[in-house]
N, C-alpha and C positions, 0 to 999 in steps of 0.2 A: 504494500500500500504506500502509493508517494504521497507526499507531504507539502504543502504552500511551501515555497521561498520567499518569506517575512519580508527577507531584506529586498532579495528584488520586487517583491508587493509594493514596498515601501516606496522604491525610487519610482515604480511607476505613477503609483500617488502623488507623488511628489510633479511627476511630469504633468499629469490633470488638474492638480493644482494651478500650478504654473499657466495652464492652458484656460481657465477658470475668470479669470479679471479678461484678458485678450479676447473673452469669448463677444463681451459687454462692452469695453472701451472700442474697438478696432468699427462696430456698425455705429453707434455713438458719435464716434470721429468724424466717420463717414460719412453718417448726418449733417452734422453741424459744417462739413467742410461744402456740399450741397448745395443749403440754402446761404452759400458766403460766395460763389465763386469770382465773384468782382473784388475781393479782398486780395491782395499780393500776396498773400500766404497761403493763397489758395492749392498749389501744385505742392509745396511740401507738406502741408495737412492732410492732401488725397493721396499723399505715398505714404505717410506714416498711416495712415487708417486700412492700407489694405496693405502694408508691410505685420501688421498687429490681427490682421484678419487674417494672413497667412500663417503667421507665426503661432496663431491658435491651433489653427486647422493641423501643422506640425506639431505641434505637443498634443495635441489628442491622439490626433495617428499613433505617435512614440508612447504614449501612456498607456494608451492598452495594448499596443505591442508586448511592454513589458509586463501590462498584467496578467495576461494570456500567456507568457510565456513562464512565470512564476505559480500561474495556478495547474500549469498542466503539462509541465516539462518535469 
């Protein structure tokens, strides 16, 4: 009978954590960068909002990788 690996549980955790706030900030950003586009800041707040909406979408992918790979390896 195999057993959880705790510790990689944990880092996976850790990675959905991580992935957790970017899930809510990155469409948020995205938002507000939108309804501004006559703002100058407009091109680097629509890179940062879908740099943070990617970078979600990577730690979720990585996070249950690892959890999937802890619960049944």
């Amino acid at each position: 009978m195999k057993h959880t690996n705790k510790g990689l549980l944990l880092k996976g955790l850790k990675f959905l954590a991580g992935a957790l706030p970017l899930s809510f900030i990155g469409p948020v950003v995205l938002f507000s960068a939108a309804k501004n586009q006559e703002h100058t800041w407009f091109i680097p707040v629509m890179a940062f909002a879908i740099l943070a909406m990617a970078a979600a979408v990577y730690l979720m992918f990585r996070g249950i990788n690892i959890v999937m790979k802890a619960l049944f390896e």
